[in-house]
C-alpha positions as CSV (number, residue, x, y, z in Angstrom):
1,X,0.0,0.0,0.0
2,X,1.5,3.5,-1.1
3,X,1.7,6.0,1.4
4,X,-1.2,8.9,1.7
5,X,0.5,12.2,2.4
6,X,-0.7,15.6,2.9
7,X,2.3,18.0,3.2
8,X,1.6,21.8,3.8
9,X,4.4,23.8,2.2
10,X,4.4,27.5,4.4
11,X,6.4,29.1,1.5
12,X,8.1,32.9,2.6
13,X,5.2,33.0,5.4
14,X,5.4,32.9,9.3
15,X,8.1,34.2,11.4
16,X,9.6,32.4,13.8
17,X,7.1,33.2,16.8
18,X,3.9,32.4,14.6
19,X,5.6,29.6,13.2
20,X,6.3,28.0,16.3
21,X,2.5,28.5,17.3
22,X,1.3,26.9,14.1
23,X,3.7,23.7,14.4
24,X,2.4,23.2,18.2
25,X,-1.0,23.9,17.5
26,X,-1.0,21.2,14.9
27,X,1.2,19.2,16.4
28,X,-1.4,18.7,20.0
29,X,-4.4,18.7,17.3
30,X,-2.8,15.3,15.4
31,X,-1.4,13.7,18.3
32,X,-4.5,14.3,20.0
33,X,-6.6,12.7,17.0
34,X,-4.3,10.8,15.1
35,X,-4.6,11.5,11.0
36,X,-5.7,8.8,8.8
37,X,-2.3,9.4,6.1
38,X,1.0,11.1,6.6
39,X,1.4,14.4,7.7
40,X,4.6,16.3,6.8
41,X,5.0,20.2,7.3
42,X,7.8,22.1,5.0
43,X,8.6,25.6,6.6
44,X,11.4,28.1,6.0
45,X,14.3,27.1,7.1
46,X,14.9,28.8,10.4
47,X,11.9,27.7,12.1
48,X,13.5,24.1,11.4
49,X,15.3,23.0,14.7
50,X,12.7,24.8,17.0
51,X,10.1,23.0,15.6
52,X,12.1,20.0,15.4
53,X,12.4,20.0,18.7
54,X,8.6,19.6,20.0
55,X,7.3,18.0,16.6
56,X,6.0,14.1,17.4
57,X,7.3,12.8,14.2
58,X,5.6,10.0,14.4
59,X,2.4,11.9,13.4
60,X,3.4,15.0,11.1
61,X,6.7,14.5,9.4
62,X,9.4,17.7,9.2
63,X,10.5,19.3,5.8
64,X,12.5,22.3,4.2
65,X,11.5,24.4,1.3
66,X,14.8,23.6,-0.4
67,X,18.1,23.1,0.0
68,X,21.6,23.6,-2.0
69,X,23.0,22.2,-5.4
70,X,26.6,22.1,-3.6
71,X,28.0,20.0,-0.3
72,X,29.1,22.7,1.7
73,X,32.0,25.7,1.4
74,X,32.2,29.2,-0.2
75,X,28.3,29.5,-1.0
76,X,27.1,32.5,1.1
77,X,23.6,32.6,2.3
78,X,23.1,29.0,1.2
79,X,21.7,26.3,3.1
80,X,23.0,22.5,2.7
81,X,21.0,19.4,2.5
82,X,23.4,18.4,5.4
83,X,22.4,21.4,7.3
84,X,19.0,20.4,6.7
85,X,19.0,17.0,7.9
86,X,21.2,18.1,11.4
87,X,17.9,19.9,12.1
88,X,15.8,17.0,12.7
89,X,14.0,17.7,9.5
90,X,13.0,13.7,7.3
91,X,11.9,16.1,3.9
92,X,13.0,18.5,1.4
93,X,10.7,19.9,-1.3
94,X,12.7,20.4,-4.6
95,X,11.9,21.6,-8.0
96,X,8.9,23.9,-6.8
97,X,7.7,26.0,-10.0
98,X,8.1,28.9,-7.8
99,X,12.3,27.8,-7.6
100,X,12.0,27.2,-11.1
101,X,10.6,30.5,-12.3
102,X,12.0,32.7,-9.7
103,X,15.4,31.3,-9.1
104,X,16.2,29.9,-12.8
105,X,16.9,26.3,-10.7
106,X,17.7,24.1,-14.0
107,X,17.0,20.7,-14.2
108,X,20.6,19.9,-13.7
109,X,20.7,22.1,-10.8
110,X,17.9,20.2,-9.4
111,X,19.4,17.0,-10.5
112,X,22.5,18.1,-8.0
113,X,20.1,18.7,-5.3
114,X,18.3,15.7,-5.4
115,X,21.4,13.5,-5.1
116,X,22.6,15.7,-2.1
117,X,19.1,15.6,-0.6
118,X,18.9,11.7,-0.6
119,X,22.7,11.4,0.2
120,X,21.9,13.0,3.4
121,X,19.2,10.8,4.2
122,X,16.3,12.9,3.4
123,X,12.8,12.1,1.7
124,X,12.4,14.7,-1.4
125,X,9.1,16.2,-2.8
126,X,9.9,16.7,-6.0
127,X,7.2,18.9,-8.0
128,X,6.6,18.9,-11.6
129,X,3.5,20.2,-13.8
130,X,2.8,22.5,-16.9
131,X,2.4,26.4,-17.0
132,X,-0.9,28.1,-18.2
133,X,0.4,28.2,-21.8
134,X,2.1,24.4,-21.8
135,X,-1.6,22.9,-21.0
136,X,-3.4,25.2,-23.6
137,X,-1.1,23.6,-26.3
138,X,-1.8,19.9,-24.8
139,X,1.8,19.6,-23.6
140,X,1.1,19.1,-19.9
141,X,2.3,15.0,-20.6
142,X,6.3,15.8,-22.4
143,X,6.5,18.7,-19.9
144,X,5.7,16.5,-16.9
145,X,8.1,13.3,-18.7
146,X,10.6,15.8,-19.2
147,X,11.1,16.8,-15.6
148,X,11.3,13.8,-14.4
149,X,13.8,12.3,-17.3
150,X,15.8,15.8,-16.0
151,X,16.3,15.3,-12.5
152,X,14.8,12.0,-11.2
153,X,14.9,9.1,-13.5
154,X,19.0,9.0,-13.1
155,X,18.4,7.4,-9.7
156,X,18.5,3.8,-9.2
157,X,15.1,2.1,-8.3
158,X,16.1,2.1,-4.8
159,X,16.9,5.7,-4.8
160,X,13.8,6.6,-6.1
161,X,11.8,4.6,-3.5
162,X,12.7,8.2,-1.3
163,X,11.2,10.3,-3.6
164,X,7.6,11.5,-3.6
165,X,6.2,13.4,-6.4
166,X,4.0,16.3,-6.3
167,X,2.4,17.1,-9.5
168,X,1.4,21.1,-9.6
169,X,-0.2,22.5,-11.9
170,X,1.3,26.1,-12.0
171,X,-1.6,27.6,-13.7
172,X,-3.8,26.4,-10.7
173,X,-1.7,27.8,-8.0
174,X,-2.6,30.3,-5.9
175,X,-4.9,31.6,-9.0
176,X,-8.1,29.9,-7.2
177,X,-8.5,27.9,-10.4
178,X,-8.0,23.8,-9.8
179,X,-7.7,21.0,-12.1
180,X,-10.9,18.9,-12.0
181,X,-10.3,15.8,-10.2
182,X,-10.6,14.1,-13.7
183,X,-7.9,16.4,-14.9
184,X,-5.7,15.7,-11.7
185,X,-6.7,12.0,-12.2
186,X,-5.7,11.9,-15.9
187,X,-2.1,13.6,-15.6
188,X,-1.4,11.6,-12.6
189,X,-1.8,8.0,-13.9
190,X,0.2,9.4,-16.5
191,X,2.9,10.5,-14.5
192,X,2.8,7.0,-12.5
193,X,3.0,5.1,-16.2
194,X,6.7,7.1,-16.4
195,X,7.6,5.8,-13.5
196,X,6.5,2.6,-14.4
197,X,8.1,2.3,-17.6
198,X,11.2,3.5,-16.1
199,X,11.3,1.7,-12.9
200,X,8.6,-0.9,-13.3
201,X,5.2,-1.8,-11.9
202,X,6.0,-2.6,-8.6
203,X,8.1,0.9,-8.2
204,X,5.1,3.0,-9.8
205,X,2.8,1.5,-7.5
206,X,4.7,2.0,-4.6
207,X,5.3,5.5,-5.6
208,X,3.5,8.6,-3.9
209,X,1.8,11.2,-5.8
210,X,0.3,14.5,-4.4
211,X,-1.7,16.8,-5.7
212,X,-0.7,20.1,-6.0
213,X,-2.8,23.2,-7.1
214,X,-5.1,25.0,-5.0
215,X,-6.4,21.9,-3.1
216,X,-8.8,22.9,0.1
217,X,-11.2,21.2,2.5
218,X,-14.0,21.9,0.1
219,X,-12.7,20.2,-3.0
220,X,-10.3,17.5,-1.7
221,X,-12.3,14.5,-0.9
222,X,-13.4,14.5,-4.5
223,X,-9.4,15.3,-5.6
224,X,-8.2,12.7,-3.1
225,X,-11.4,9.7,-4.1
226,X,-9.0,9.2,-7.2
227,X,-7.0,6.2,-7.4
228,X,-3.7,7.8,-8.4
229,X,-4.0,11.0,-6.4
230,X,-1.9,9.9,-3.2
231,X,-2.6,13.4,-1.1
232,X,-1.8,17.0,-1.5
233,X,0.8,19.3,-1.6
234,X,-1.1,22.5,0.0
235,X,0.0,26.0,0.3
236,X,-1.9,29.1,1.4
237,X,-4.5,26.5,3.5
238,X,-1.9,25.1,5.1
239,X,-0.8,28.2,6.9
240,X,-4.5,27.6,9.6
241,X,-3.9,24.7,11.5
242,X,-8.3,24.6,10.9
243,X,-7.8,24.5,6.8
244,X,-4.8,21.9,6.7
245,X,-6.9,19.7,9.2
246,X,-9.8,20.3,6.7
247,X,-7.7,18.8,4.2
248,X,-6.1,15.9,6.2
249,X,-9.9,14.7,7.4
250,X,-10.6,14.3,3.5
251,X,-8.7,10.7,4.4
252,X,-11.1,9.7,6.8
C-alpha cells in the first residue's frame, strides 16, 4: 500500500514566533486525534530545529522548502542538504515551479540537489507540472516526462523509493482555479506510467503522488477519491492549523 500524504508547504510565510504557534498547535491537534495518512509540514528554514524539537514525528513529518545544489563551502547565504538533515528535518521539497521561475533552478541544478538531498538521508518532494500556456497547447504530458527524465529518473530504483512526487499544476496555484479531479486524475496516472516504464510496476505502485494546485477542504475528498492521487501538496490553506486539518480529514 503506497503511502497517503498531505504535506503543507508554508512558502516565505510565518516568522519564527507564529511559526512555532502553528507547528504546536498542529502538532497537539494530530497527536490528540491521530490523521488517517502522513502528515509532513515544509517551513522556512529557520523555524526548522525549534520546531524540530517539539514535533512528534511520528504523526506530522518535518520538511525544508529547499536546500543547496553544492556539499558545503564558499556559498554564502546557502543552506545544505546536510544542514537540513542536522535539524531534525525527514523532507525536502525540490523543483517547486516557484524555484523554477524565480530562481532559474535548471533541471541539472535540481538533479544536484536531489542526489545531495537523498545522500543525506532525506525524503524529497519533488514537484513537476505545466504552465498556463504548456496545457493550452496539450503539452502538460512531455513537460511532466521531461522533468522527471531531468532530475529523477538517473536514480537507481532504490533511490527513487525516497522520492515522492508532487504534480502542480502552476496555472492552478494560488490563482483559485483547480484542475478537476478528472484532470488531476488523468495527468497523474500518466505520471505514475513514467515511473513505471522507467522503474517498473511494482516501483510506480509503490510510488507517492500529491496533488498540488489550489487543493482545500472543500474540493479535496473528490481530488483525493482518485485512485492515483496519493494526497496534496497544499500551500496558502496550510498556513491555519483549521484549513490543513480540513484537508487531512478528507482521508477519513
Amino acid at each position: 500500500m503506497r503511502k497517503k500524504i498531505v504535506a503543507g508547504n508554508w512558502k516565505m510565510n510565518m516568522n519564527l514566533q507564529d511559526g512555532i504557534a502553528l507547528a504546536k498547535e498542529l502538532n497537539e491537534t494530530l497527536t490528540a486525534e491521530k490523521p488517517n495518512c502522513g502528515v509532513v509540514i515544509c517551513t522556512p528554514f529557520i523555524h526548522l530545529a525549534s520546531i524540530a524539537q517539539f514535533l512528534n514525528q511520528d504523526v506530522i513529518g518535518l520538511g525544508a522548502e529547499n536546500c543547496a545544489d553544492k556539499e558545503k563551502g564558499a556559498y554564502t547565504g546557502e543552506v545544505s542538504a546536510e544542514m537540513v538533515k542536522s535539524t531534525g528535518a525527514q523532507y525536502v521539497i525540490l523543483g517547486h515551479s516557484e524555484r523554477r521561475e524565480y530562481y532559474n533552478e535548471t533541471p541539472e541544478i535540481l538533479k544536484e540537489k536531489v542526489l545531495l538531498a537523498l545522500k543525506n538521508g532525506l525524503k524529497v518532494i519533488f514537484c513537476i507540472g505545466e504552465s498556463l500556456a504548456e496545457r493550452e497547447a496539450e503539452k502538460q504530458n512531455e513537460v511532466c516526462k521531461a522533468e522527471l527524465e531531468g532530475s529523477v529518473f538517473n536514480l537507481s530504483a532504490e533511490e527513487f523509493k525516497n522520492i515522492v512526487i508532487a504534480y502542480e499544476p502552476i496555472w492552478a496555484i494560488g490563482t483559485g482555479k483547480t484542475a478537476t479531479a478528472e484532470q488531476a486524475e488523468e495527468i497523474h496516472a500518466f505520471i505514475r506510467s513514467c515511473v513505471a516504464e522507467k522503474y517498473g510496476n511494482e516501483v510506480a505502485e509503490e510510488t507517492s503522488i500529491l496533488y498540488g494546485g489550489s487543493c482545500k477542504a472543500s474540493n479535496a475528498p473528490e481530488l483525493f477519491a482518485k485512485p492515483d492521487i496519493d494526497g496534496g501538496l497544499i500551500g496558502g490553506a496550510s498556513l491555519k492549523a483549521a484549513d490543513f486539518k480540513g484537508i487531512i480529514d478528507a482521508w477519513k
